[in-house]
C-alpha positions, 0 to 999 in steps of 0.5 A, a space after each residue: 538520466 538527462 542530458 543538459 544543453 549548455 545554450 539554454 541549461 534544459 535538462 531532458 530526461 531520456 531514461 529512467 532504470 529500476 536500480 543504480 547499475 543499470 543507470 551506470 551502465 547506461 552512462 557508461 555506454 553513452 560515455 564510450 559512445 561520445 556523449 560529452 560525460 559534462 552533458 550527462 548527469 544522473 539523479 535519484 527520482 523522488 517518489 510522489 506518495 499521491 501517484 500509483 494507487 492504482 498500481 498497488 494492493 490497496 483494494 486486495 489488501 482493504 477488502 482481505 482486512 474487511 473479511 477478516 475484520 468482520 470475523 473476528 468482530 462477529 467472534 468478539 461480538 458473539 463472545 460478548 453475547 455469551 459472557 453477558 447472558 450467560 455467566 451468572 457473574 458478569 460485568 456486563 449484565 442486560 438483555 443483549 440481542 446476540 444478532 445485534 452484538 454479531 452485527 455490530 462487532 463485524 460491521 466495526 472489525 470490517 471498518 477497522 481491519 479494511 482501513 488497516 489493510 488499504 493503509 498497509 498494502 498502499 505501497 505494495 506494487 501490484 505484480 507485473 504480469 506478462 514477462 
């Protein structure tokens, strides 16, 4: 919500709401208070994409999608290993260090599944706490 001042066409913002009724009412109340309505304007705020990491999941959700990435990484890592090694029949054929297949399914799962989770939890706002 701002108010206009015809000499010099400044605009100042005196409120912002959470949801359109309550703007509404606001400017009702200011109408039924005497404020000129040609002074009072209302506008929708646009969202900086940039602003508020902070106030959102982002690290709760890159570091759930790390843990789990590095599971099922370390799972298909392992499985990996055991196909290799242990059916007569397989595709993959060598001598497949199963630590090595462990570690690099988890440590790849962790990379992929983290960024996976800090882009997807990028908008989620944090909880507001005391109220």
């Amino acid at each position: 919500m701002t108010i206009q001042e015809n000499k010099e066409l400044t605009q100042y913002t005196i409120a912002k709401f959470m949801s359109e009724q309550e703007a509404q009412a606001a400017l009702k109340i200011l109408s039924e208070a005497g404020f000129q309505e040609e002074r009072l304007s209302q506008e929708e705020a646009i969202i900086d994409p940039m602003h508020g990491i902070a106030e959102s999941q982002v690290k709760e959700g890159a570091k759930g999608g790390a843990i789990a990435g590095a599971v099922f990484g370390g799972l298909i890592g392992c499985s990996l290993f055991i196909l290799a090694n242990y059916l007569p029949s397989s595709a993959i054929n060598g001598d497949l260090n199963p630590l090595i297949g462990l570690v690099a399914g988890a440590i790849i799962g962790a990379a992929g599944m983290g960024a996976i989770g800090a882009i997807s939890a990028r908008n989620v706002p944090r909880r507001m706490r005391n109220l």
